[in-house]
N, CA, C and O atoms as a DFTB+ gen file, in Angstrom:
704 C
 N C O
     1  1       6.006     -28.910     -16.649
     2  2       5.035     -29.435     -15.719
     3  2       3.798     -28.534     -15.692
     4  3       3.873     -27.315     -15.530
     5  1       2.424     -29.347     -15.895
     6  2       1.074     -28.373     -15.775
     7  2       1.561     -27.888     -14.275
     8  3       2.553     -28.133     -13.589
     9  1       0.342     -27.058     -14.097
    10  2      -0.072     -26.716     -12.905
    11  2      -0.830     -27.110     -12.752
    12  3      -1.432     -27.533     -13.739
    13  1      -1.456     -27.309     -11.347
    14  2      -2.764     -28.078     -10.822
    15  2      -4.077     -26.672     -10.751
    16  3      -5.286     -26.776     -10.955
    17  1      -3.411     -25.645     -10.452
    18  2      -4.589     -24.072     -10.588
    19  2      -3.949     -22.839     -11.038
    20  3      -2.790     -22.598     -10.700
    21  1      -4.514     -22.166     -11.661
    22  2      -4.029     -21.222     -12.739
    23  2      -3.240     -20.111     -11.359
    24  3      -3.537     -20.057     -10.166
    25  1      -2.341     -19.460     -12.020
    26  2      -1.597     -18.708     -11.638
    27  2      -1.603     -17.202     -12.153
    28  3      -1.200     -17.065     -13.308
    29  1      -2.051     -15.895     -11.386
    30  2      -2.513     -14.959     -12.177
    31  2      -1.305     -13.752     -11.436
    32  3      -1.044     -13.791     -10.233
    33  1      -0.851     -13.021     -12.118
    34  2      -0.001     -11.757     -12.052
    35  2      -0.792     -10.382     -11.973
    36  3      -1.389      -9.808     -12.885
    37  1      -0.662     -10.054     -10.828
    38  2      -2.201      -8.718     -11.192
    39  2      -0.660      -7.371     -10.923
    40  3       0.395      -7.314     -10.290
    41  1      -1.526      -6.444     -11.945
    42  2      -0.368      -5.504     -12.038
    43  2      -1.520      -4.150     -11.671
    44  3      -2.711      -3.933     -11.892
    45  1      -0.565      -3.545     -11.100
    46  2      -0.610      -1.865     -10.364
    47  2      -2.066      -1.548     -10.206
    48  3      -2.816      -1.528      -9.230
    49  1      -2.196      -1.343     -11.288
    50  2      -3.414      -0.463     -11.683
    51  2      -4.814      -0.991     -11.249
    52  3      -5.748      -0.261     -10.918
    53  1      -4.850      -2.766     -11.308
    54  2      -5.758      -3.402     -10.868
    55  2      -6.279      -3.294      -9.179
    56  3      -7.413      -3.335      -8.702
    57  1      -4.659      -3.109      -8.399
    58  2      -4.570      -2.857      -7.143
    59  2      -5.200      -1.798      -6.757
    60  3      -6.209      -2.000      -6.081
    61  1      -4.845      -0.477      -7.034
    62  2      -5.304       0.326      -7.034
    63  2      -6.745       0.793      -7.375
    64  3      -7.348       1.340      -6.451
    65  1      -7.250       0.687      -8.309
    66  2      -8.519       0.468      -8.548
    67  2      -9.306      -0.510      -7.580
    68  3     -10.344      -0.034      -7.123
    69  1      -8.974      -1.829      -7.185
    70  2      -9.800      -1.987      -6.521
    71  2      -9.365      -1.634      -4.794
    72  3      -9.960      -2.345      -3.983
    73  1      -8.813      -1.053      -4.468
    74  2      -8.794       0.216      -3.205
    75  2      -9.372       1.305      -3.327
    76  3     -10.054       1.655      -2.364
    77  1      -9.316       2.133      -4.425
    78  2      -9.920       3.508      -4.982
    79  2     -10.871       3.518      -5.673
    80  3     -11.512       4.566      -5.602
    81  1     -11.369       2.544      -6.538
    82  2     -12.282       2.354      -7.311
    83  2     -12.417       3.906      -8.266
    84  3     -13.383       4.668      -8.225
    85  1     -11.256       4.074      -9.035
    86  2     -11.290       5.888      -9.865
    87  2     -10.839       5.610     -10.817
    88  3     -10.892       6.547     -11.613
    89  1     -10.305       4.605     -11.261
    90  2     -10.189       4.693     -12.637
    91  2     -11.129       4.002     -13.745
    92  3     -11.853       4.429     -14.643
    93  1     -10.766       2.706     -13.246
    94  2     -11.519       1.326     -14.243
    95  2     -13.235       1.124     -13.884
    96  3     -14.227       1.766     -13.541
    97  1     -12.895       0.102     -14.144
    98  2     -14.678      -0.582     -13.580
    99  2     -14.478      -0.936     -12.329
   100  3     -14.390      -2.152     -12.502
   101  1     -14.390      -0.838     -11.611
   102  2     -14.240      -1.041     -10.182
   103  2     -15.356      -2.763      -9.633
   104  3     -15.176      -3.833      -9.051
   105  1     -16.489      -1.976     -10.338
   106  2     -17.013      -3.802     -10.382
   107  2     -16.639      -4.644     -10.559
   108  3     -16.817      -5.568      -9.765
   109  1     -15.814      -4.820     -11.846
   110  2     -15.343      -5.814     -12.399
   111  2     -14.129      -6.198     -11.760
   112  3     -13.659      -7.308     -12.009
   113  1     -13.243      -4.990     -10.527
   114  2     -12.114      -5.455     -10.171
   115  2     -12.469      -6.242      -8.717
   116  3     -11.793      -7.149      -8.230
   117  1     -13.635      -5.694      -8.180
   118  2     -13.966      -6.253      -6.947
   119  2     -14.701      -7.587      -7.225
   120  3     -14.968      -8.330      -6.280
   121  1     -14.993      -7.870      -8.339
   122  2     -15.424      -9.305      -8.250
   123  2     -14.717     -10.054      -8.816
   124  3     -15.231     -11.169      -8.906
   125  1     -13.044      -9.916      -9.579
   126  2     -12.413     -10.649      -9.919
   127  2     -11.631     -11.270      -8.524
   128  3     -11.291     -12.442      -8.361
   129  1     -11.396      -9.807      -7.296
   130  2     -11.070     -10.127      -6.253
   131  2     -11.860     -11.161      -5.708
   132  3     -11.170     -11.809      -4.921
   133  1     -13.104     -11.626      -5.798
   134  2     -14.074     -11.823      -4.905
   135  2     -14.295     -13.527      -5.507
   136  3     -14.852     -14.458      -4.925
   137  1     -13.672     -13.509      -6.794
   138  2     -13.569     -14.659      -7.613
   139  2     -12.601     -15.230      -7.078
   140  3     -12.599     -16.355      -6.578
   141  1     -11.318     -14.124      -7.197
   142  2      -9.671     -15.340      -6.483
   143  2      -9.658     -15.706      -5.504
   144  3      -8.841     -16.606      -5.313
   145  1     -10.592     -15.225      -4.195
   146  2     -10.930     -16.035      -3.191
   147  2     -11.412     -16.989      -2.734
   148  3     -11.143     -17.657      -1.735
   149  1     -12.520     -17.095      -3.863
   150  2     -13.223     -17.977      -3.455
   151  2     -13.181     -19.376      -4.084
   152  3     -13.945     -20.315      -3.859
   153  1     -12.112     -19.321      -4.933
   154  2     -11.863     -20.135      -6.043
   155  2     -10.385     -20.648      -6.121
   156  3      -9.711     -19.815      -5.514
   157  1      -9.563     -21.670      -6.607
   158  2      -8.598     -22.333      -6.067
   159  2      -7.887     -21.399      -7.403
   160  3      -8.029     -21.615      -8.607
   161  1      -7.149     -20.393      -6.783
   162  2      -6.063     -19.491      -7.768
   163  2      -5.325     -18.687      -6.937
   164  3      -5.611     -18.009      -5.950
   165  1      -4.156     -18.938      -7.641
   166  2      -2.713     -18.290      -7.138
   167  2      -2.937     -17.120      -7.636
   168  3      -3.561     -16.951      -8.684
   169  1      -2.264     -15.849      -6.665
   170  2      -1.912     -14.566      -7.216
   171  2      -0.994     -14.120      -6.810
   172  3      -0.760     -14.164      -5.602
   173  1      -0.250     -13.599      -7.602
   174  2       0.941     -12.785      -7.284
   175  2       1.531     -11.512      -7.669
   176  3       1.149     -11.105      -8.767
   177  1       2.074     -11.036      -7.264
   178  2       2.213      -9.110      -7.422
   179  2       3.696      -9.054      -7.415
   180  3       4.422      -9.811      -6.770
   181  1       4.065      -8.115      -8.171
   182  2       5.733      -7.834      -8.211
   183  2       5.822      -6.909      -7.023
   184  3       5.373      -5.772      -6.880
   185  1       6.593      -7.766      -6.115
   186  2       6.827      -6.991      -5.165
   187  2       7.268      -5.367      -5.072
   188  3       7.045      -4.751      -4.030
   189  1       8.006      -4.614      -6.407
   190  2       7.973      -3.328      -6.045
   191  2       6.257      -2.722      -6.475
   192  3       6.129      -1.515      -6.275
   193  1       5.543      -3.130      -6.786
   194  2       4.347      -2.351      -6.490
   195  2       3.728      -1.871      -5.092
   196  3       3.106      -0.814      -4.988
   197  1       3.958      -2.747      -4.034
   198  2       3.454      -2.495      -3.076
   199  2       3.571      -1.031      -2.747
   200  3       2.557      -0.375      -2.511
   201  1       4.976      -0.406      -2.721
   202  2       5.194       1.134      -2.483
   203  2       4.518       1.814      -3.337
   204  3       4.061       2.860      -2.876
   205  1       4.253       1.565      -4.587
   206  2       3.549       2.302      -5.443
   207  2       1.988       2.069      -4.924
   208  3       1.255       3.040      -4.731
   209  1       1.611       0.927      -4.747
   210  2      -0.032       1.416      -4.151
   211  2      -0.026       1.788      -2.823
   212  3      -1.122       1.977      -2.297
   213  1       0.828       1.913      -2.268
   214  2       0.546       2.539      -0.740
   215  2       0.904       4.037      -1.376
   216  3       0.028       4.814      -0.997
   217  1       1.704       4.586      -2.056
   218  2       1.864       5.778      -1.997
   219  2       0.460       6.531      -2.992
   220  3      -0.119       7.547      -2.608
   221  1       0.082       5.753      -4.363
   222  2      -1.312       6.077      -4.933
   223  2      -2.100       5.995      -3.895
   224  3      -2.684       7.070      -3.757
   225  1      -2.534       4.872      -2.726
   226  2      -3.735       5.279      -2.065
   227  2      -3.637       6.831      -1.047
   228  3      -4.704       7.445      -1.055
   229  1      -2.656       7.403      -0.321
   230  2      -2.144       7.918       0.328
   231  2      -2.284       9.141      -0.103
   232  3      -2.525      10.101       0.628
   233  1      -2.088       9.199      -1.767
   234  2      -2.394      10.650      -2.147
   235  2      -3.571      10.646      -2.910
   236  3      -3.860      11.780      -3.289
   237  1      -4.332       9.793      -3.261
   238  2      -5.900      10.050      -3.764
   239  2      -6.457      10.432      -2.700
   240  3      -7.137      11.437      -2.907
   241  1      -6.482      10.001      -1.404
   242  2      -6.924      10.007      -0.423
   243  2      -6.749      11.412       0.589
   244  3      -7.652      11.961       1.220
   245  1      -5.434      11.768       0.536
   246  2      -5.468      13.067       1.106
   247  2      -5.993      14.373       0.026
   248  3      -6.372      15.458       0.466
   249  1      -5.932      14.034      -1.461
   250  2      -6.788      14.748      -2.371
   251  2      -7.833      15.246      -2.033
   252  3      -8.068      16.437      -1.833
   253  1      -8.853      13.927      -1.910
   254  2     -10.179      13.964      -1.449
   255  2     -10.136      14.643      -0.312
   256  3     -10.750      15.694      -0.492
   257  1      -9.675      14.568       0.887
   258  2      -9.638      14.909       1.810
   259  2      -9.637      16.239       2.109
   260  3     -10.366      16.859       2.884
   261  1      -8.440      16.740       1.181
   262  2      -8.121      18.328       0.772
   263  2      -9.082      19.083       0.119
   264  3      -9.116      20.313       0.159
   265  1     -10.039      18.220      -0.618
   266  2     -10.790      18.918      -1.619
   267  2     -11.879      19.211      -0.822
   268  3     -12.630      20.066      -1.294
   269  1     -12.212      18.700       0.363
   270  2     -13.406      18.766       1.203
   271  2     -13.149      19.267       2.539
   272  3     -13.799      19.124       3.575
   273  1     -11.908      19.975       2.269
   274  2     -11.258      20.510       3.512
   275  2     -11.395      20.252       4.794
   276  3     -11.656      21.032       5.710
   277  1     -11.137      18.697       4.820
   278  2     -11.165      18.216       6.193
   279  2      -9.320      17.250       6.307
   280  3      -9.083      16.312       7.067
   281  1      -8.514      17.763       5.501
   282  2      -6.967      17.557       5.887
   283  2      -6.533      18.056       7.102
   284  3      -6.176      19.231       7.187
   285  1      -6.518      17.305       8.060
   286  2      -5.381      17.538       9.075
   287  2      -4.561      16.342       9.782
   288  3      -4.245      15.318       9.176
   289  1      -4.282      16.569      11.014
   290  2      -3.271      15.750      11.211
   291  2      -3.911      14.085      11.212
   292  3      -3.605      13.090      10.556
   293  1      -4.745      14.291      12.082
   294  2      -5.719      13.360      12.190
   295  2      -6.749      12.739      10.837
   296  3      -7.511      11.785      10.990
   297  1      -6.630      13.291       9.881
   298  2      -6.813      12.525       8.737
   299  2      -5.902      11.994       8.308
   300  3      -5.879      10.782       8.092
   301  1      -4.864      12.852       8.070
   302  2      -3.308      12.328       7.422
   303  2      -3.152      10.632       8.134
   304  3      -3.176       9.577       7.501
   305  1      -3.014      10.794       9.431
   306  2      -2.778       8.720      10.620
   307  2      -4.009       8.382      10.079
   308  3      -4.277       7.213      10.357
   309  1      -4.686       8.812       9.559
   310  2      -6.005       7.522       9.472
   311  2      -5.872       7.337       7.791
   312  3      -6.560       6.466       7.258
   313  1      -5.048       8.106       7.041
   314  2      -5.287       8.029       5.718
   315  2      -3.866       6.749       5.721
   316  3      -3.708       5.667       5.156
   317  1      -3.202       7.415       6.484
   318  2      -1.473       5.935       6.794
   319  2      -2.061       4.846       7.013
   320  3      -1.851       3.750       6.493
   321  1      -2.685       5.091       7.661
   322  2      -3.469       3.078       8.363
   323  2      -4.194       2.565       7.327
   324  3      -4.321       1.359       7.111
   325  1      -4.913       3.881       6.358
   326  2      -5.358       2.580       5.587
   327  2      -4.739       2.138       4.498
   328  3      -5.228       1.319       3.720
   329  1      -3.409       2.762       4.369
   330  2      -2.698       2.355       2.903
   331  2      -2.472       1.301       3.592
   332  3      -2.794       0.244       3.048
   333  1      -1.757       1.217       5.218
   334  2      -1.004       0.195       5.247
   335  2      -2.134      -1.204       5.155
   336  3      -1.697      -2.321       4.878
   337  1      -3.624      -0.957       5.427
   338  2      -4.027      -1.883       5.505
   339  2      -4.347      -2.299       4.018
   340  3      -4.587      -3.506       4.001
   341  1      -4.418      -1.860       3.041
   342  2      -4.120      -2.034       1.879
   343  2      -3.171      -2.866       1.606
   344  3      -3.557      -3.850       0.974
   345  1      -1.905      -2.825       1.888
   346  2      -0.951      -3.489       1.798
   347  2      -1.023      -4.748       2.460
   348  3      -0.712      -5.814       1.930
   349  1      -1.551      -4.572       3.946
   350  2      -1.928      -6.274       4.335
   351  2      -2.763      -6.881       3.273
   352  3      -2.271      -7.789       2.603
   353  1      -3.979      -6.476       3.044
   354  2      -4.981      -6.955       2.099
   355  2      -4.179      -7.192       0.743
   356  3      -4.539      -8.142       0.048
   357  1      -3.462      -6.655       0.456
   358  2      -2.576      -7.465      -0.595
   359  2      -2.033      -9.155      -0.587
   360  3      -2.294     -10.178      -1.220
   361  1      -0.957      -8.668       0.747
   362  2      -0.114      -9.771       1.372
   363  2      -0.930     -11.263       1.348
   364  3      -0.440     -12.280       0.857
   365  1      -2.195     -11.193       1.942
   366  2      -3.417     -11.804       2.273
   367  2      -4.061     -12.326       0.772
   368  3      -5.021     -13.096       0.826
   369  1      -3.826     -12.140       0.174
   370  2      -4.783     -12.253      -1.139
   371  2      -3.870     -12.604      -2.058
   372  3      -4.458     -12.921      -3.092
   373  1      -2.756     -12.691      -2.155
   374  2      -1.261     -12.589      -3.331
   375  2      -0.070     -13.026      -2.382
   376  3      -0.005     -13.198      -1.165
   377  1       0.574     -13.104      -3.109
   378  2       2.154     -13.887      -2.531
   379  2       3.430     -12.719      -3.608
   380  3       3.458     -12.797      -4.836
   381  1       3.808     -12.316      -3.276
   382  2       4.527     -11.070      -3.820
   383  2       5.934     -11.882      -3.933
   384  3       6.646     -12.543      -3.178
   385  1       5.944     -11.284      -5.901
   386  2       7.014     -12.044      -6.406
   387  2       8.400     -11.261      -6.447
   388  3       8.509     -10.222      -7.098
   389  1       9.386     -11.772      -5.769
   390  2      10.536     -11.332      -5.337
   391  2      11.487     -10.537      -7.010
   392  3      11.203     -10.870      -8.161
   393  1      12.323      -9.737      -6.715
   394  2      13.261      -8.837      -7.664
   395  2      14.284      -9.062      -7.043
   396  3      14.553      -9.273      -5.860
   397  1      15.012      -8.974      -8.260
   398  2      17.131      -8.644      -7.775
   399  2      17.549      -8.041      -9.348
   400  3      16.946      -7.690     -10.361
   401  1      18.647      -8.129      -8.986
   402  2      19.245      -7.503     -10.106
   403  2      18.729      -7.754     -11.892
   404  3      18.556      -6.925     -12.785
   405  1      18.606      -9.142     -11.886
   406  2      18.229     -10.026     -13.121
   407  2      16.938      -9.182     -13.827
   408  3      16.691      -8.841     -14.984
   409  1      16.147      -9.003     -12.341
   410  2      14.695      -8.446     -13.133
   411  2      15.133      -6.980     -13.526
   412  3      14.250      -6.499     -14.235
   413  1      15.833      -6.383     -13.392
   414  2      16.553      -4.864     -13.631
   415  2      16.932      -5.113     -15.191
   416  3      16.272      -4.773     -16.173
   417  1      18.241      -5.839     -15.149
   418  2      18.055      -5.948     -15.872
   419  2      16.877      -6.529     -17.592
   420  3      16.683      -5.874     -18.616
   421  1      16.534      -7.454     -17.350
   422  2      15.192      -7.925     -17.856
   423  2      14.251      -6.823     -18.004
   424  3      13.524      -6.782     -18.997
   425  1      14.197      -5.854     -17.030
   426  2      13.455      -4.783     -17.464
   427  2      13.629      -3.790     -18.301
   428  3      12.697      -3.153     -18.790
   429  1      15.054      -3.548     -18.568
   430  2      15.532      -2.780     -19.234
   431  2      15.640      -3.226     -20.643
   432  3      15.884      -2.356     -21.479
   433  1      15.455      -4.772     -21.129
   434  2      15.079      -5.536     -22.459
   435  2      13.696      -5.581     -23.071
   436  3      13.237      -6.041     -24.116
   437  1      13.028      -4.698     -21.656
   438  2      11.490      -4.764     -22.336
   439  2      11.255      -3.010     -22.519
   440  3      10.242      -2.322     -22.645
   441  1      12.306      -2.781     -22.480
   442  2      11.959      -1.274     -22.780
   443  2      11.576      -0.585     -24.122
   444  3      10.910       0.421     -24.365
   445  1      12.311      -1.588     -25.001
   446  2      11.909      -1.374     -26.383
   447  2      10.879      -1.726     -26.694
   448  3      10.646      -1.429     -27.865
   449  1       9.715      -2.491     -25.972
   450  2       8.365      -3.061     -26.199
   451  2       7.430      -2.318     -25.358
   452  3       6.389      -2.164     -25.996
   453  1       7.353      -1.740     -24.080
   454  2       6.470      -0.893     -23.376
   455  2       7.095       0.560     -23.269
   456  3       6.543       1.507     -23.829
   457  1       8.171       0.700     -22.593
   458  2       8.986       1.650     -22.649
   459  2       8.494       2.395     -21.192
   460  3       8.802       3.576     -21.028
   461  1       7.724       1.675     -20.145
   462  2       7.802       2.629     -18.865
   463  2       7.792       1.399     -17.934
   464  3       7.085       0.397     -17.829
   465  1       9.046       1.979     -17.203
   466  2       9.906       1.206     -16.496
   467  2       9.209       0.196     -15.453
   468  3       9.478      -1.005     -15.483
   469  1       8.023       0.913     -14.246
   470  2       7.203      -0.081     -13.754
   471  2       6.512      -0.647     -14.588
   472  3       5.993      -1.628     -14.056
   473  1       6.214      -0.541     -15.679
   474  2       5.533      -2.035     -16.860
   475  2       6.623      -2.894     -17.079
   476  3       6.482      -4.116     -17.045
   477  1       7.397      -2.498     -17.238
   478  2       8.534      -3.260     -17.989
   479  2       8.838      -3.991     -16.037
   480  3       9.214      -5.162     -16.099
   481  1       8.753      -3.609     -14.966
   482  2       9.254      -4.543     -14.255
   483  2       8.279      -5.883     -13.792
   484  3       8.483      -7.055     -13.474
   485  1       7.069      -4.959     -13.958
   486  2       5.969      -5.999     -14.169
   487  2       6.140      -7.205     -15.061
   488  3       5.745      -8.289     -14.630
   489  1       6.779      -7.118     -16.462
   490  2       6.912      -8.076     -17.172
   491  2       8.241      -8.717     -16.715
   492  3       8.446      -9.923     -16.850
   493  1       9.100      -7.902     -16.193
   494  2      10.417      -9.021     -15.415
   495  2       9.645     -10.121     -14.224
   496  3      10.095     -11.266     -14.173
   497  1       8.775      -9.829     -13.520
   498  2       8.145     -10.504     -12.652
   499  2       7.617     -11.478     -13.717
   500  3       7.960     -12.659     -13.667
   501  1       7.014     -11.146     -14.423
   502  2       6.024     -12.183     -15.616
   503  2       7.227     -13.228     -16.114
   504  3       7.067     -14.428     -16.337
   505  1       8.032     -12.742     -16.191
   506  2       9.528     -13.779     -16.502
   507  2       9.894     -14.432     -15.656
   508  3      10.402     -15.552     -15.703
   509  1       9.635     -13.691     -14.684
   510  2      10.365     -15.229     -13.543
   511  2       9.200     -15.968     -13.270
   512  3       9.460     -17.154     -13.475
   513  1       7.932     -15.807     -12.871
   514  2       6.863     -16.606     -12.545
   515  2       6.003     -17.196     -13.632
   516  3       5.080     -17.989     -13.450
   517  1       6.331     -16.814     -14.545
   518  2       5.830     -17.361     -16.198
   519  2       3.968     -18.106     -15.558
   520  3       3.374     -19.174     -15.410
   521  1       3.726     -16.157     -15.338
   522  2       1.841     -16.821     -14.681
   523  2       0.638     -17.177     -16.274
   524  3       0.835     -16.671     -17.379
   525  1      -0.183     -17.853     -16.037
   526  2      -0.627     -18.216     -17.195
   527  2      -1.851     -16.997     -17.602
   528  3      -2.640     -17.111     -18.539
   529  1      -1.773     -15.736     -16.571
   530  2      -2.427     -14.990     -17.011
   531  2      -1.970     -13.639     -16.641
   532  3      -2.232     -13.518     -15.444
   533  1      -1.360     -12.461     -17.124
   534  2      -0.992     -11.507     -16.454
   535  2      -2.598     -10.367     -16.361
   536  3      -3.206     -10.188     -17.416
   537  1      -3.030      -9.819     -15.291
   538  2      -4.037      -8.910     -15.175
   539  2      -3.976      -7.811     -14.809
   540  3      -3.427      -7.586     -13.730
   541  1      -4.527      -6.734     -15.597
   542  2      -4.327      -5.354     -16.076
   543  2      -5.309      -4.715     -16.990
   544  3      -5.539      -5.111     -18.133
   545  1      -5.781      -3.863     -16.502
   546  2      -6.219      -2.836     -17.353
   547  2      -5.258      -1.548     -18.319
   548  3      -5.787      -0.697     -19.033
   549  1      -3.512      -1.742     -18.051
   550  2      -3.575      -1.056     -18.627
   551  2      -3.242      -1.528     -20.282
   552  3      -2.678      -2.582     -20.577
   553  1      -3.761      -0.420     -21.347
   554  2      -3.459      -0.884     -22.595
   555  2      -2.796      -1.450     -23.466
   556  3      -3.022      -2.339     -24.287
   557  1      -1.453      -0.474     -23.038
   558  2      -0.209      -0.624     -23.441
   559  2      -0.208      -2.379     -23.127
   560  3      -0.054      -3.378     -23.830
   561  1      -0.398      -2.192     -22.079
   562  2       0.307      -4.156     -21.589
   563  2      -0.543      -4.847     -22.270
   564  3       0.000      -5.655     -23.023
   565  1      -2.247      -4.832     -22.302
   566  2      -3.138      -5.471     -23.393
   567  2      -2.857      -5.703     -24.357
   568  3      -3.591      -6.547     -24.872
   569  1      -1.687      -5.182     -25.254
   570  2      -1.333      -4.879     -26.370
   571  2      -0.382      -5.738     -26.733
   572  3      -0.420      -6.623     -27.588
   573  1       0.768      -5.294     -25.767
   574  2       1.868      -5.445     -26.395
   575  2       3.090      -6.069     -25.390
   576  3       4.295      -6.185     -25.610
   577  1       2.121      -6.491     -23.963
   578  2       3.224      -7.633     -23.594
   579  2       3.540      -8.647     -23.681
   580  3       2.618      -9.397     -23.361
   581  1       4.765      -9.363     -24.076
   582  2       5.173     -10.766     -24.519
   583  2       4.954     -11.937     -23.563
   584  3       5.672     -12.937     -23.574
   585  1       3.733     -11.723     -22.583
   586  2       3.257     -13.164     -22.296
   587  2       2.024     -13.275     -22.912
   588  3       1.381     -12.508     -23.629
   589  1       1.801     -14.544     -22.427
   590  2       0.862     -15.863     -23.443
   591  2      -0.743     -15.252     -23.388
   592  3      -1.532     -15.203     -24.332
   593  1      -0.998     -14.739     -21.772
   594  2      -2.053     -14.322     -21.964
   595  2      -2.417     -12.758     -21.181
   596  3      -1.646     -12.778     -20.221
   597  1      -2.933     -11.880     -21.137
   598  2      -2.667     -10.667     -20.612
   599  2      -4.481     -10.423     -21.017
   600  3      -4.932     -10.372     -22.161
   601  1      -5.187     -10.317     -19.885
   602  2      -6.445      -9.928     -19.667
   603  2      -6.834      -8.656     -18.523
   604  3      -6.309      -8.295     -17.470
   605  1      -8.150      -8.140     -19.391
   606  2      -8.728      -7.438     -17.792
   607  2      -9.486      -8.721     -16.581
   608  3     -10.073      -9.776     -16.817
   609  1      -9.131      -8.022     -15.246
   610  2     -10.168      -8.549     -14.484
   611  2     -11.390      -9.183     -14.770
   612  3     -11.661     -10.241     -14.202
   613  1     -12.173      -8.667     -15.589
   614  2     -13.742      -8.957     -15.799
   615  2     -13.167     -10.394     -17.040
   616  3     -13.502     -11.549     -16.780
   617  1     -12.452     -10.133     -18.107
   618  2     -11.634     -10.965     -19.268
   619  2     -11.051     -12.339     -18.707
   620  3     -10.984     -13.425     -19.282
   621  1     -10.620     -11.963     -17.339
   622  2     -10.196     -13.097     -16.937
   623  2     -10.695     -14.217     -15.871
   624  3     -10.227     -15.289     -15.487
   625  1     -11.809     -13.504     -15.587
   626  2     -12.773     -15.210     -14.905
   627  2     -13.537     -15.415     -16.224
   628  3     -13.430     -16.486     -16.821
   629  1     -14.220     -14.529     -16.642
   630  2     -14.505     -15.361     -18.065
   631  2     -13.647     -16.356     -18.371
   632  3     -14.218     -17.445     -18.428
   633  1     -12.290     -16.394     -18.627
   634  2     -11.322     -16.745     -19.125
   635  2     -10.871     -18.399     -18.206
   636  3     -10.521     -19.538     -18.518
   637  1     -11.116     -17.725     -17.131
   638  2     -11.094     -19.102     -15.969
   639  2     -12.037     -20.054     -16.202
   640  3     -11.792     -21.228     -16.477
   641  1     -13.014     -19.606     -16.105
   642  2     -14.404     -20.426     -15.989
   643  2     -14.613     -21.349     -17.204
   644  3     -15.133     -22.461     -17.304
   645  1     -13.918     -20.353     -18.274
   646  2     -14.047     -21.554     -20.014
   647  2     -13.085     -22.353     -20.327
   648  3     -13.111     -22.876     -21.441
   649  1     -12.065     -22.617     -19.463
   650  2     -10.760     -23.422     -19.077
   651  2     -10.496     -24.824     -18.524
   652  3     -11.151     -25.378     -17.642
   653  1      -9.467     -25.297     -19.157
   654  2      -9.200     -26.415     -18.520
   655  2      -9.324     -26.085     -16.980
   656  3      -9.957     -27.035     -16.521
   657  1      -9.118     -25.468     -16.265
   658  2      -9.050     -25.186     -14.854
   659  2     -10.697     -25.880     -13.913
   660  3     -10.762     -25.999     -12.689
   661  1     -11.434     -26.108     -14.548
   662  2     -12.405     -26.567     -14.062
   663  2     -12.693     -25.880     -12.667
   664  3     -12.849     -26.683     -11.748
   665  1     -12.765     -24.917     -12.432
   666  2     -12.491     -24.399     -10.835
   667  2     -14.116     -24.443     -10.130
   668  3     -15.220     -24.654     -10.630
   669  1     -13.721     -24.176      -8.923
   670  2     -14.809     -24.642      -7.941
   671  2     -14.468     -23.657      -6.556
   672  3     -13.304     -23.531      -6.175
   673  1     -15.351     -23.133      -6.012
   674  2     -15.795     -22.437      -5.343
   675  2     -14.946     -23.392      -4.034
   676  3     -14.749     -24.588      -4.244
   677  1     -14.500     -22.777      -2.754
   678  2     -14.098     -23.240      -1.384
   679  2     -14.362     -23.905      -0.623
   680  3     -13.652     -24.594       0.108
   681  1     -15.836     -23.750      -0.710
   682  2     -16.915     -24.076      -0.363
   683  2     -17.344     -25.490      -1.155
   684  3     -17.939     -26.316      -0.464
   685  1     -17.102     -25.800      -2.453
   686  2     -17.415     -26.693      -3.397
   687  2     -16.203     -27.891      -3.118
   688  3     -16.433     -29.089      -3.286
   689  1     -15.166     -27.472      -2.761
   690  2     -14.017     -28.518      -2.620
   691  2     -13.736     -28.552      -1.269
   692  3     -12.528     -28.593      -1.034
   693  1     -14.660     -28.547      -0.045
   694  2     -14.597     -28.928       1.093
   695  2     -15.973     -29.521       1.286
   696  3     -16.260     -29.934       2.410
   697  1     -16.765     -29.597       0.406
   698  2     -17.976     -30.502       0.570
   699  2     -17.254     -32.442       0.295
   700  3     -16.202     -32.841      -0.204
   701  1     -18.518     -33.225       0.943
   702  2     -18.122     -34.084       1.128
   703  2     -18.160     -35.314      -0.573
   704  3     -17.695     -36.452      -0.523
């Protein structure tokens, strides 16, 4: 069965980056965000990432913090609130794709193809939700993961926009 709107898998690194904006293009991740909103597309996140970007924002953040020697207690609760609000802003934006045992295993079959374990669970998620685009900056997965399509952020509204998906702005499909 088609789908009626593309379905996109955003993995770790994309998350992170666009909270921290320190690794990637950060442009390109805040306007892919700024694209899935406004535009009729599913997203979804393997649910064990969430701990992993609350704990990356949590310690870039008290880094900085440390490095400018203003760490104390009172940075530390305000640096917590905003992972956690990170994590809402996830929830809000994505629908977080459930794990059990199956994806454990499944992850452990992709080990011979990525060989680090949160990639490889990323692609167990990509197995159960079979999304028509997985999104990532990192290489390894650009490379060499066994779904159909695996783009960066910036790669993949390009990618939308030249598509059967015909997509339209929120705003465009509530006009009369």
């Amino acid at each position: 069965m088609m789908r009626t709107k593309p379905l996109l898998l955003v993995d770790t690194n994309v998350w992170v980056d666009y909270f921290l904006g320190r690794q990637y293009d950060v442009s390109d991740t805040v306007e892919f965000f700024t694209f899935v909103r406004t535009h009729d597309v599913s997203v979804v996140y393997p649910v064990h990432i969430l701990k992993d970007v609350f704990f990356f924002v949590q310690k870039e953040l008290k880094a900085r913090a440390r490095a400018e020697g203003r760490l104390d207690e009172a940075a530390v609760l305000s640096i917590r609130k905003l992972a956690w609000a990170c994590v809402q802003t996830m929830r809000e934006t994505a629908v977080a794709v459930a794990a059990d045992e199956s994806d454990v295993t499944m992850a452990c079959t992709y080990r011979e193809i990525i060989g680090d374990l949160e990639d490889d669970l990323v692609l167990a998620a990509a197995e159960r939700v079979h999304p028509d685009i997985l999104v990532t900056y990192d290489k390894q997965l650009l490379r060499s993961a066994p779904v159909a399509i695996t783009l960066t952020p910036g790669d993949t509204i390009k990618a939308l926009q030249a598509t059967r998906w015909g997509l339209r702005t929120t705003q465009e499909q509530t006009r009369p």
